[in-house]
LODOVEX-155136 format. One record per residue: x, y, z of N, C-alpha, C in turn; residue in one letter. Coordinates in Angstrom, 3 decimals, always signed. Atoms other than C-alpha are relative to their C-alpha. Example, Ala and Ser with C-alpha at 12.3 -4.5 7.8 and 13.67 -1.06 7.14 Angstrom:
# LODOVEX-155136
R|+0.890|-1.190|+0.000|+12.300|-4.500|+7.800|+0.900|+1.200|+0.000|A
R|-0.820|-1.190|-0.060|+13.670|-1.060|+7.140|-0.770|+1.090|+0.730|S
This chain:
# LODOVEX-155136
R|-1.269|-0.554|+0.404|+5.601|-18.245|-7.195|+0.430|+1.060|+1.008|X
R|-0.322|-1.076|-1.336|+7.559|-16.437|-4.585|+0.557|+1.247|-0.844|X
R|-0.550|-1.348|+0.050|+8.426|-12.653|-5.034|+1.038|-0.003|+0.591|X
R|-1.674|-0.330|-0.681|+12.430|-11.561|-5.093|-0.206|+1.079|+1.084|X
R|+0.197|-0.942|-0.730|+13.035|-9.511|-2.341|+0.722|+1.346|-0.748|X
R|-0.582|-1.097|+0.851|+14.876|-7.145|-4.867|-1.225|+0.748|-0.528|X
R|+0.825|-0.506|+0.755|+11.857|-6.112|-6.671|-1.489|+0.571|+1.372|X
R|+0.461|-0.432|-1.561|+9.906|-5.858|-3.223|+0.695|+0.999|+0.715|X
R|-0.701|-1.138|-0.079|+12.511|-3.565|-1.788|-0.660|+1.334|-0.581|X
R|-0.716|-1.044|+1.299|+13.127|-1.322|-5.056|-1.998|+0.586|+0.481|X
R|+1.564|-0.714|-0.101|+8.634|-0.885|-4.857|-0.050|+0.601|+1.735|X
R|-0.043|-0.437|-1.556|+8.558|-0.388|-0.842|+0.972|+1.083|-0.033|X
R|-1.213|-1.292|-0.206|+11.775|+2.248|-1.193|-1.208|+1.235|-0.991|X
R|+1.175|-0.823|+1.149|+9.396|+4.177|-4.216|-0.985|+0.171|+0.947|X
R|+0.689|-0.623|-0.789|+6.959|+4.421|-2.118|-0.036|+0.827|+0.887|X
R|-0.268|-0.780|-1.273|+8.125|+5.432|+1.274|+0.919|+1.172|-0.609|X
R|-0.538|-1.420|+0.715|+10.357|+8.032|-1.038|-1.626|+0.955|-0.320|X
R|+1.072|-0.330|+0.280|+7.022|+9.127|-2.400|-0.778|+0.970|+1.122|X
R|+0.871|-0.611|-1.289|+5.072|+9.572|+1.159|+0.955|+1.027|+0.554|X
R|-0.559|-1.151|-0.992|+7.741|+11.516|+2.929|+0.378|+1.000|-0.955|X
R|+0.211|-1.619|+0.968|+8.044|+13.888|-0.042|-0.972|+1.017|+0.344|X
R|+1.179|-0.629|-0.196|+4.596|+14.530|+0.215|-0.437|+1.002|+1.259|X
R|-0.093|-0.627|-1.426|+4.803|+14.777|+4.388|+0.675|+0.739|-0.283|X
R|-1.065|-1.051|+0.083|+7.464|+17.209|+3.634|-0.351|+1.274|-0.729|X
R|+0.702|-1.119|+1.035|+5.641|+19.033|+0.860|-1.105|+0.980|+1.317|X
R|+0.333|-0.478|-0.696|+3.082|+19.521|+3.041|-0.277|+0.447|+0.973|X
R|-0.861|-0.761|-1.594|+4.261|+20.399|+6.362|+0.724|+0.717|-0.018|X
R|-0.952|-1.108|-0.100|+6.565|+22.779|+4.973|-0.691|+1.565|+0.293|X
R|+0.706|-1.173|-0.363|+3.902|+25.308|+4.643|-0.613|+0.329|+1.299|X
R|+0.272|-0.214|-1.564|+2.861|+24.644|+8.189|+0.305|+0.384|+0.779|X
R|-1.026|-0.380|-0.744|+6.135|+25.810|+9.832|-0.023|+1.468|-0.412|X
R|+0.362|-1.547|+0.355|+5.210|+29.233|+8.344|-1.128|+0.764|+0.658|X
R|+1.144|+0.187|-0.424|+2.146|+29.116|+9.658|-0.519|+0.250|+1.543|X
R|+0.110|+0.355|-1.841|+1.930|+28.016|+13.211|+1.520|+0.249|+0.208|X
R|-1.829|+0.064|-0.667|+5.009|+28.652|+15.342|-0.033|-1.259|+0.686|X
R|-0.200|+1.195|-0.789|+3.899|+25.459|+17.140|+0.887|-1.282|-0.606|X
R|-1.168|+1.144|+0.446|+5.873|+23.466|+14.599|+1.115|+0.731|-0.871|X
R|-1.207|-0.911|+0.046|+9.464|+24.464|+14.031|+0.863|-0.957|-1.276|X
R|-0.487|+0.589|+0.977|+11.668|+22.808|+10.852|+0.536|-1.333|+0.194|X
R|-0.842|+1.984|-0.435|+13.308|+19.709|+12.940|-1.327|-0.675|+0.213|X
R|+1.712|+0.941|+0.314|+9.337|+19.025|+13.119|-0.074|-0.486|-1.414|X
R|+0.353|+0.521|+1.463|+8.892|+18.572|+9.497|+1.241|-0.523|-0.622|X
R|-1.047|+0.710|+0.425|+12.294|+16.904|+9.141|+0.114|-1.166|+0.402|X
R|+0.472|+1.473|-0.891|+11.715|+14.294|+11.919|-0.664|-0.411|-0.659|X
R|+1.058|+0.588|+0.595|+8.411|+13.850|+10.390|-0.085|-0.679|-1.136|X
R|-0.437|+0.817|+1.248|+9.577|+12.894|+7.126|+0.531|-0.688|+0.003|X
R|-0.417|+0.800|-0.356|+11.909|+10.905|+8.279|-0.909|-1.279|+0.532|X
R|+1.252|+0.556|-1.163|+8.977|+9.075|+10.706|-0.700|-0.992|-1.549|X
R|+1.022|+0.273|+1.009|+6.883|+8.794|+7.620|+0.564|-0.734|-1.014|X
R|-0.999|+1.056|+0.915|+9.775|+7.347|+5.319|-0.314|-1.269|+0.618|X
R|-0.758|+1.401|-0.954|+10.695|+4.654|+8.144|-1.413|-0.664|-0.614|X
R|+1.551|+0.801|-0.313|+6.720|+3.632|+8.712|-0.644|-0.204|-1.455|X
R|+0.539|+0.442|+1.357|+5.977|+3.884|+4.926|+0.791|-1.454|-0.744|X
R|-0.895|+1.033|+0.400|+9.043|+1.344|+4.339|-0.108|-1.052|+0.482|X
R|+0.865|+1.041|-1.100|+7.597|-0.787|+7.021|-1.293|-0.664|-0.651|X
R|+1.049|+0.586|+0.423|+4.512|-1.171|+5.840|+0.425|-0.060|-1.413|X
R|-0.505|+0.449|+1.354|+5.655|-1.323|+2.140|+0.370|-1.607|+0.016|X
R|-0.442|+1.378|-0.037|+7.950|-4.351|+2.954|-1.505|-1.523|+0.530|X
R|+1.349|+0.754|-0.065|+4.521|-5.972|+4.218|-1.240|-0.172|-1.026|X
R|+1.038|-0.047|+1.015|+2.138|-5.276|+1.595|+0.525|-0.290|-1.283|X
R|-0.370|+0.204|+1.348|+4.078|-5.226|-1.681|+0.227|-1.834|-0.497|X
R|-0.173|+2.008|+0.558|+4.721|-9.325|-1.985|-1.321|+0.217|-0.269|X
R|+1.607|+0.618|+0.653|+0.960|-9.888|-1.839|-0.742|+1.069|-0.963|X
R|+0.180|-0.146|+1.549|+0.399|-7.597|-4.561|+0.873|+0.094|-1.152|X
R|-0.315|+0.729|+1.094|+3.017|-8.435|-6.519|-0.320|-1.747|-0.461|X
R|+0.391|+1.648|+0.069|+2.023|-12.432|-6.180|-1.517|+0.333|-1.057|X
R|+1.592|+0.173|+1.347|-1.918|-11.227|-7.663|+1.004|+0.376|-1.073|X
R|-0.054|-0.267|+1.097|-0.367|-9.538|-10.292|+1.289|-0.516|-0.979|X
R|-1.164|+0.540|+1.000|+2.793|-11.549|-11.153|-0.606|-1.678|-0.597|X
């Protein structure tokens, strides 16, 4: 049974929302921290970490929705 790409999406977007929260959570306190990283660091980075989490999302989520659908 093939997986919609709607429901693949919607889980891959949840996620990569998820990770670059997190990168963001915690890299914010870092820019306080070190002067070596400055706020367009931990804005890029979240960004970075969205893209590449949405990336790999769109790859992984079919084959575990297929076990578990």
């Amino acid at each position: 049974m093939a997986v919609k790409f709607a429901h693949t999406f919607m889980y891959s977007t949840i996620t990569a929302a998820v990770a670059g929260v997190v990168f963001y959570v915690l890299s914010s306190g870092r820019t306080e921290v070190l002067e070596a990283y400055t706020v367009n660091d931990t804005y890029l980075g979240s960004v970075f970490v969205l893209l590449l989490a949405l990336i790999i999302g769109l790859a992984v989520w079919p084959r575990v929705l297929e076990k578990n659908g």
